[in-house]
C-alpha positions in Angstrom: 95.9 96.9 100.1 95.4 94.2 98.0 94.4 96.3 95.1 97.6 98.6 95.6 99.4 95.7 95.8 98.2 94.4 91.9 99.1 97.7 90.7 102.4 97.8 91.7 102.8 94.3 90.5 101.2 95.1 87.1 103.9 98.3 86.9 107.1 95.9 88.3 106.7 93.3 85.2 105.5 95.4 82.5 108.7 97.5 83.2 111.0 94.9 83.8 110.5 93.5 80.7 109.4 96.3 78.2 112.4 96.3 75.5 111.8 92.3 75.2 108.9 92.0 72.7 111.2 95.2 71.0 114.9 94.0 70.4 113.6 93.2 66.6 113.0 97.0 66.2 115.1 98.4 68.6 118.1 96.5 66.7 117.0 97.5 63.1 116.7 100.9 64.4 120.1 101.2 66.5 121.7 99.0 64.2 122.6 96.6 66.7 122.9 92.9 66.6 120.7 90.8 68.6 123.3 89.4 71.6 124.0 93.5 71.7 120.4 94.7 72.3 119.2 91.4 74.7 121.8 94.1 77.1 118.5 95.8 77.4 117.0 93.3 78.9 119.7 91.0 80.5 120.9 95.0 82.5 117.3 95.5 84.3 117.1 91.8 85.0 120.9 91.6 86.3 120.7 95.1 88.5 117.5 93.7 90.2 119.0 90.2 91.1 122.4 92.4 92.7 120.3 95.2 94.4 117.0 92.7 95.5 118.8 91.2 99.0 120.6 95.0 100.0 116.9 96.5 99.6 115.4 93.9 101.6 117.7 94.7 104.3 116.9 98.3 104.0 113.3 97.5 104.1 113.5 96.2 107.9 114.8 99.7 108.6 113.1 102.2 106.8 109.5 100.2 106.4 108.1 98.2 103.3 105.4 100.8 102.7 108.4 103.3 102.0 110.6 101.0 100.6 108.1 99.7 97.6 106.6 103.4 97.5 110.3 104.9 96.5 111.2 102.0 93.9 107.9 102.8 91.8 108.4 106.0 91.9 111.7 106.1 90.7 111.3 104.0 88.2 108.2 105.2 86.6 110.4 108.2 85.9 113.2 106.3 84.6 111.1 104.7 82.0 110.0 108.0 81.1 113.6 109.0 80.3 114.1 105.6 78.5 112.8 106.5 75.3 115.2 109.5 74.6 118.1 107.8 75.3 120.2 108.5 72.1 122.3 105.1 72.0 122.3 101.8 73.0 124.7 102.0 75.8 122.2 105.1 77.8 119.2 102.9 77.0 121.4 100.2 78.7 122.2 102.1 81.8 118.8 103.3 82.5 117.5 100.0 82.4 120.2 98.9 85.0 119.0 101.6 87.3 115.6 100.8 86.9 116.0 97.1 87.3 117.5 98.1 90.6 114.9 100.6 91.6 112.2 97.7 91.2 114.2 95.1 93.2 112.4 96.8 96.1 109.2 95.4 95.5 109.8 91.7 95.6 112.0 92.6 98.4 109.0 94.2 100.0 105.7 93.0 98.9 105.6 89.6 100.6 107.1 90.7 104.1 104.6 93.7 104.0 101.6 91.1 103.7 102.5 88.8 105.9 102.9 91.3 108.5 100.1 93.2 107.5 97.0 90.8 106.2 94.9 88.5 108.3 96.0 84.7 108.3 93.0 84.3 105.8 93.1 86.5 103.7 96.7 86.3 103.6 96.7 83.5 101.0 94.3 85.4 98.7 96.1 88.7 98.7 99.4 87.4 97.6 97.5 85.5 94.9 96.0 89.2 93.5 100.4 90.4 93.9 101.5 87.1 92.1 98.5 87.5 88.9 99.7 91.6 88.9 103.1 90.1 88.1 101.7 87.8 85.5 99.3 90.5 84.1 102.1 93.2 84.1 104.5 90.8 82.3 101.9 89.8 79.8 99.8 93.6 78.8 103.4 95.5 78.9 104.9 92.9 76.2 101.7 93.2 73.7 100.9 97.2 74.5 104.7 97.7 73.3 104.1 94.8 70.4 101.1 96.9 68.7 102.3 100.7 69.6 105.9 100.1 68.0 104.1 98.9 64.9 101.5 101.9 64.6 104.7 104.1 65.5 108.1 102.8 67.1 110.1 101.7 69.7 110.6 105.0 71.5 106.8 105.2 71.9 106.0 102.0 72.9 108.4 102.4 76.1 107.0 105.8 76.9 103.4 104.2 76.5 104.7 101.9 79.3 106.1 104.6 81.4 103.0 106.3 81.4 101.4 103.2 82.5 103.6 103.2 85.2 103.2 106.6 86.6 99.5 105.6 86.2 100.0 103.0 88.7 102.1 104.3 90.8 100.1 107.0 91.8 96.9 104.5 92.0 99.4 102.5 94.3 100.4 105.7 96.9 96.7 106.5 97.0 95.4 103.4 97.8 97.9 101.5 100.3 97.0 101.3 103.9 99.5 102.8 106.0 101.7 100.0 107.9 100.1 98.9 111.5 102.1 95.9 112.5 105.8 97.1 111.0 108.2 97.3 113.6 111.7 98.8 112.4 115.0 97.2 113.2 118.7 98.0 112.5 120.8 96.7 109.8 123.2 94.9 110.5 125.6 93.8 107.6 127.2 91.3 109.8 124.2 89.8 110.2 122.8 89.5 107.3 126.4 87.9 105.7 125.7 85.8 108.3 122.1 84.6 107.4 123.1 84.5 103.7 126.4 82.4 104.3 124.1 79.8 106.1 121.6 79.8 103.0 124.5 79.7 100.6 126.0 76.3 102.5 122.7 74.6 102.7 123.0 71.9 99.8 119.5 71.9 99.9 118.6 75.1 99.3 122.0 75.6 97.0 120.3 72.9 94.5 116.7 74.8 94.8 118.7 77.5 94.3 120.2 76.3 91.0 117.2 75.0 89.6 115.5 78.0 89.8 118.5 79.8 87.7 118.2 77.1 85.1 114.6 77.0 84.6 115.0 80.8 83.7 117.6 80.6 81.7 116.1 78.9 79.4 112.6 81.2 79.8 114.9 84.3 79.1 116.7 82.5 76.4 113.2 81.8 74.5 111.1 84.8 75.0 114.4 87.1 74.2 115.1 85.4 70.7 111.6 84.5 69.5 110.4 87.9 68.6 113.5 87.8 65.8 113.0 84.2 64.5 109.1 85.6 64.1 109.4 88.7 62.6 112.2 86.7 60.0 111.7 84.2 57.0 109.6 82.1 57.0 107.0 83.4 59.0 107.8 87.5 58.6 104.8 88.4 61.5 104.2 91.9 62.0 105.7 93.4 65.3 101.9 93.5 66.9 101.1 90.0 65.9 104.9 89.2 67.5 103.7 91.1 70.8 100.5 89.2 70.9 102.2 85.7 71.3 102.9 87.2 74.7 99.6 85.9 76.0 100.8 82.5 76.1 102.0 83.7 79.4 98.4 82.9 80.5 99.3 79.0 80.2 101.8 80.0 83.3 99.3 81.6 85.3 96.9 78.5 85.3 100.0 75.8 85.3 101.2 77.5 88.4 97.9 77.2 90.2 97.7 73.5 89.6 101.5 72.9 90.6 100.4 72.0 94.4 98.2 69.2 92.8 100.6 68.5 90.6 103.1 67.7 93.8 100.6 66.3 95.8 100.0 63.3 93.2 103.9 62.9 92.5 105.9 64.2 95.0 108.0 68.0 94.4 110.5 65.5 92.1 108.2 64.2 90.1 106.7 67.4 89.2 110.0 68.8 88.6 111.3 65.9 86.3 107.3 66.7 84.4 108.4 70.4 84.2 112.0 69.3 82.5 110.7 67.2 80.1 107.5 69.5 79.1 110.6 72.4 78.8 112.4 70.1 76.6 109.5 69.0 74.3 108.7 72.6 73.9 111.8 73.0 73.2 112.3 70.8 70.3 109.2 71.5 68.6 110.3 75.0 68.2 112.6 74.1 65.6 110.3 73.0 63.2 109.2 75.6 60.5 105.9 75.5 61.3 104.0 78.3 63.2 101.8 76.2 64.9 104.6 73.8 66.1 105.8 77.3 67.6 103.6 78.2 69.0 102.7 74.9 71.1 106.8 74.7 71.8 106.4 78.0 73.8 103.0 76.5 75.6 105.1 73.7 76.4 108.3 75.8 77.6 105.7 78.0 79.4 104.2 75.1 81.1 107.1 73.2 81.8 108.9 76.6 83.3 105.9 78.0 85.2 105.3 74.5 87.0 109.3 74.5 87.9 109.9 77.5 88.6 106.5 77.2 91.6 107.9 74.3 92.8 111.3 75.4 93.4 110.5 78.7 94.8 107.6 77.1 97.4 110.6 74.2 98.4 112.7 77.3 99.4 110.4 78.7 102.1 109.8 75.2 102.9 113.3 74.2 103.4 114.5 77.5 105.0 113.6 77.6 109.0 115.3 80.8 110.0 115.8 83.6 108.0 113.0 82.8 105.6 112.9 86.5 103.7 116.5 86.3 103.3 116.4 82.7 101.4 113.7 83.9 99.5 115.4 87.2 98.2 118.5 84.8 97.5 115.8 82.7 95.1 115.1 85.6 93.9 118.8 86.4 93.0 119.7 83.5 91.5 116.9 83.2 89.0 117.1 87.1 87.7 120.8 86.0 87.5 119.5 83.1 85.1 116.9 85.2 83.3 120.0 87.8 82.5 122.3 84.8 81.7 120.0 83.5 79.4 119.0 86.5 77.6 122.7 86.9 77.0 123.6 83.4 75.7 120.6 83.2 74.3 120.5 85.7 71.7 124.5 85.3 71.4 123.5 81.4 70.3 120.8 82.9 68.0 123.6 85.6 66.5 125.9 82.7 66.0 123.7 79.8 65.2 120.0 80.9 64.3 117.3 79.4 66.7 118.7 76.1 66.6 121.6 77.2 68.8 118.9 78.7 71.0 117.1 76.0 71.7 120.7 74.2 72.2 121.2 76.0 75.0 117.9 75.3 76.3 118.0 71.3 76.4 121.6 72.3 77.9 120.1 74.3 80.8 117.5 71.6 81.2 119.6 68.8 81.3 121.4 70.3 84.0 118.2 70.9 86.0 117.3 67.3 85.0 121.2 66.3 86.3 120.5 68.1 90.2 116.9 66.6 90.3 118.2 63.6 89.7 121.2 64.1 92.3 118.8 64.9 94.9 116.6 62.3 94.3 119.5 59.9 94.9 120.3 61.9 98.2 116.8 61.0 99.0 116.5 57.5 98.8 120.0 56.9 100.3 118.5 59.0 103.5 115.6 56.6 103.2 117.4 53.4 103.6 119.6 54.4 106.0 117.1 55.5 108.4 115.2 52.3 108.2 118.3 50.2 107.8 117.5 48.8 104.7 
């Protein structure tokens, strides 16, 4: 189960984001500005965060097993018609309708663990999902990187699709067939119900927002830096520009040490530690040196990977009924901010080179800094009014 499980996370994020290590090529090619191909990316992104709280509906009814076995499917075959789209605008709308087609594995993977894997192991197996995710988002950036400079863009994205068949058929052989899944109906009234609640919790609302923002600038950064790369003054070859991917390995050991992070300084303090690391990163980045780049985006990594974990754990946390349904609305809200900031992001670079990039970044985290802050006010007023002080 647990091996089906990485595989399917593997194919989700090498998919998801496939064109981003790209949009250099795929705009020279297409002749396309760099706001016009981030669509690419901002479409899969966007359909996912619309489509991921319907499908997890739909999974209570028709099973999780079904549910995540029909979104690989479909859009391993979708990536397989992505690179013979003819124009920008098909290569658009195919990645829309396979962003939507994946939204039913987050919607799916979690619920289909928890009902499925001993207390135990339960912790151990979503850790193999979560570094599939990481893995998936990491290997499909570079294999596109290096293939689309021994070939091109078209072949790198139908080397991923074939990856993706690959596991996709590794996942239908190898997951367990559901024991503990009991189906139930879908109610639409219900469910507006549950998300209404979510959506007027302040608490959650706030979690919510700070999820988006951390993302937005993530999306922003890893959108735009394949063009500031490939152009003056450092002019890297496409591979080299896919390879800077594996800084993404910074997020997979800052988001293990995020719970010790919180227990020394409380879920604020790790968040105001993840704002400012963001914001450093941020503004080392503009300097013309590759090396200051390079630590900027293990900063913004950090900083993003520690947020983003200590958001997303406060939701579950906060949330005592209708837990799968907060989550998915997380979930929402920070594909919404990794579309948003793709968009803005490489409109700012269009307009204003990197520097307007990274402007939107310190904007985005001065926001998240602005609601941290708010809550931490909230806080201590609570505090003193239940002891009287």
């Amino acid at each position: 189960m647990s091996f089906a499980l990485f595989s399917a996370g593997i194919s989700t994020f090498a998919l998801l984001y496939s064109t981003q290590a790209l949009l250099p090529a795929i705009s020279a090619d297409l002749h396309v500005s760099p706001d016009q191909a981030s669509w690419t990316v901002s479409a899969a992104t966007g359909a996912l965060a619309v489509a991921v709280v319907p499908l997890s509906a739909l999974s209570e009814r028709y099973g999780r097993r079904a549910m995540m076995t029909g979104s690989l499917i479909v859009a391993a075959l979708v990536a397989l018609a992505a690179p013979f789209a003819p124009n920008l605008a098909t290569l658009i709308v195919l990645r829309a309708v396979q962003g939507a087609a994946l939204a039913g594995l987050p919607a799916s993977a979690m619920a289909f663990l928890a009902e499925e894997v001993r207390p135990k192991a339960l912790v151990a197996a979503i850790g193999l999902f979560v570094s599939g995710n990481s893995i998936g988002g990491m290997s499909g950036r570079i294999v596109t990187g290096w293939v689309a400079q021994a070939s091109n863009w078209r072949v790198a994205l139908g080397v991923v699709g074939l990856m993706a068949v690959i596991c996709a058929v590794i996942f239908r052989a190898t997951i367990p067939r559901a024991r503990h899944f009991t189906p139930r109906p879908v109610s639409p009234r219900s469910l507006a119900r549950t998300v209404r609640g979510h959506l007027c919790d302040p608490l959650l609302c706030r979690l919510y927002a700070l999820g988006a923002l951390f993302m937005v600038v993530f999306g922003a950064v890893y959108t735009v830096i394949g063009y500031r790369l490939t152009a003056a003054p450092f002019e890297l070859p496409q591979g080299i520009v896919g390879s800077v991917f594996l800084v993404y390995l910074v997020g997979t050991v800052t988001s293990a040490a995020a719970g010790k992070l919180v227990e020394r300084v409380g879920r604020r303090g790790a968040l105001y530690l993840a704002i400012g690391t963001a914001a450093l990163g941020l503004l080392l980045s503009v300097l013309d040196s590759l090396v200051a780049v390079l630590l900027g985006l293990v900063l913004i990594t950090a900083g993003f990977f520690v947020g983003h974990s200590v958001a997303s754990s406060s939701v579950s946390h906060t949330a005592t009924t209708g837990r799968a349904q907060a989550s998915a609305l997380y979930q929402t809200t920070y594909y919404l901010g990794s579309s948003l900031g793709a968009l803005l992001g490489a409109l700012a670079f269009h307009i204003m080179g990197w520097n307007g990039t990274v402007a939107l970044g310190l904007l985005a985290m001065a926001a998240a800094a602005a609601v941290t802050l708010y809550a931490t006010r909230k806080a201590v007023a609570a505090r003193r009014l239940a002891t009287g002080a």
